[in-house]
N, C-alpha and C positions, 0 to 999 in steps of 0.2 A: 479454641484458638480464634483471635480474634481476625476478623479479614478488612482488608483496608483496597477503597475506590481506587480505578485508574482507568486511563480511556485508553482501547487501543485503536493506534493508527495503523490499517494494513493498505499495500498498496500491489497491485496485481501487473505484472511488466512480464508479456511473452517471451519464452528464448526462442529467439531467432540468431543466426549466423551471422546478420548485418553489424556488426561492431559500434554502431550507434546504441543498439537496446544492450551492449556491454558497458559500455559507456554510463550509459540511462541507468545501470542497476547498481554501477560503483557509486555515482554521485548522491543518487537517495541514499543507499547505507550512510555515507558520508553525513549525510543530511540528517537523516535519521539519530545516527550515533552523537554529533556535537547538539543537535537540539535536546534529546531525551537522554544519552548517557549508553546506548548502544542501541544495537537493532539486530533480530534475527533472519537470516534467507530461507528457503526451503524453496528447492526447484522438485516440481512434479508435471504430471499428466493431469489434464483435464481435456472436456469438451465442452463447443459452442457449437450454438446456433446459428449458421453467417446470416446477412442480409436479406439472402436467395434462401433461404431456409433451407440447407444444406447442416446436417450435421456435422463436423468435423473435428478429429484429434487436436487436441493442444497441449507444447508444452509452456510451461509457468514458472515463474518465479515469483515467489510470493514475498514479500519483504515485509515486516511488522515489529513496533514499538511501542511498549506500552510507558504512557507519558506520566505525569505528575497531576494532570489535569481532574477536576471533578465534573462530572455532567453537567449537572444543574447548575452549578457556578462559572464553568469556565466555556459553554457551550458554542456560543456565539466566534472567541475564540478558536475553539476545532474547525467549528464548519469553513473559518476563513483559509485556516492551517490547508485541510480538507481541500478547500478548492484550488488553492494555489498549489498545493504538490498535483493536482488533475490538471491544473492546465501546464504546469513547464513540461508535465509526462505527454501530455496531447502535442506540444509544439513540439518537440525534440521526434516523436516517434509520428508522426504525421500521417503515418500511412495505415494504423490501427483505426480499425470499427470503432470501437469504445475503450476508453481507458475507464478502469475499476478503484476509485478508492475508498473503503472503508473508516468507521469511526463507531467504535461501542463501549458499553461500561463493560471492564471487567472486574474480578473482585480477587488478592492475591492473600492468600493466608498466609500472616505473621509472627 
């Protein structure tokens, strides 16, 4: 079975109660969905590190798209993608440690 390149974009957005990061998760799918032709959510549990080196619970919402793009050829491309979904997520959610976003090959059997 032959497998064909694709790069996925994931993008890591806390759930918190504040209606801004509800806000913040519809717009990326949005985003996600008219750039590449849909996007998947998955809300879980994780844990971080804070600041103060405090381990603590978190929960997640993970959002991920895998695009049309190839590494090697369109790389320069993602990383721009890439930055620009991390900073509208850093402006909009302001009071987050670090905003997460992800970009890697994956390989989809056809």
């Amino acid at each position: 079975m032959p497998l064909s390149e694709k790069v996925r974009i994931e993008i890591f957005i806390p759930d918190l109660p504040d209606p801004v990061y509800g806000g913040m998760l519809d717009k990326l799918g949005s985003d996600l969905t008219y750039a590449f032709g849909g996007c998947t959510f998955i809300s879980g549990r994780s844990k971080y590190r804070s600041s103060n080196g405090l381990i603590l619970p978190d929960k997640v919402h993970l959002l991920f798209s895998d695009t049309p793009f190839l590494w090697i050829r369109d790389r320069l491309l993602i990383e721009l993608y890439a930055d620009r979904m991390r900073t509208v997520v850093k402006r909009a959610l302001a009071r987050e440690e670090s905003i997460l976003v992800t970009a890697y090959r994956v390989s989809h059997a056809e």
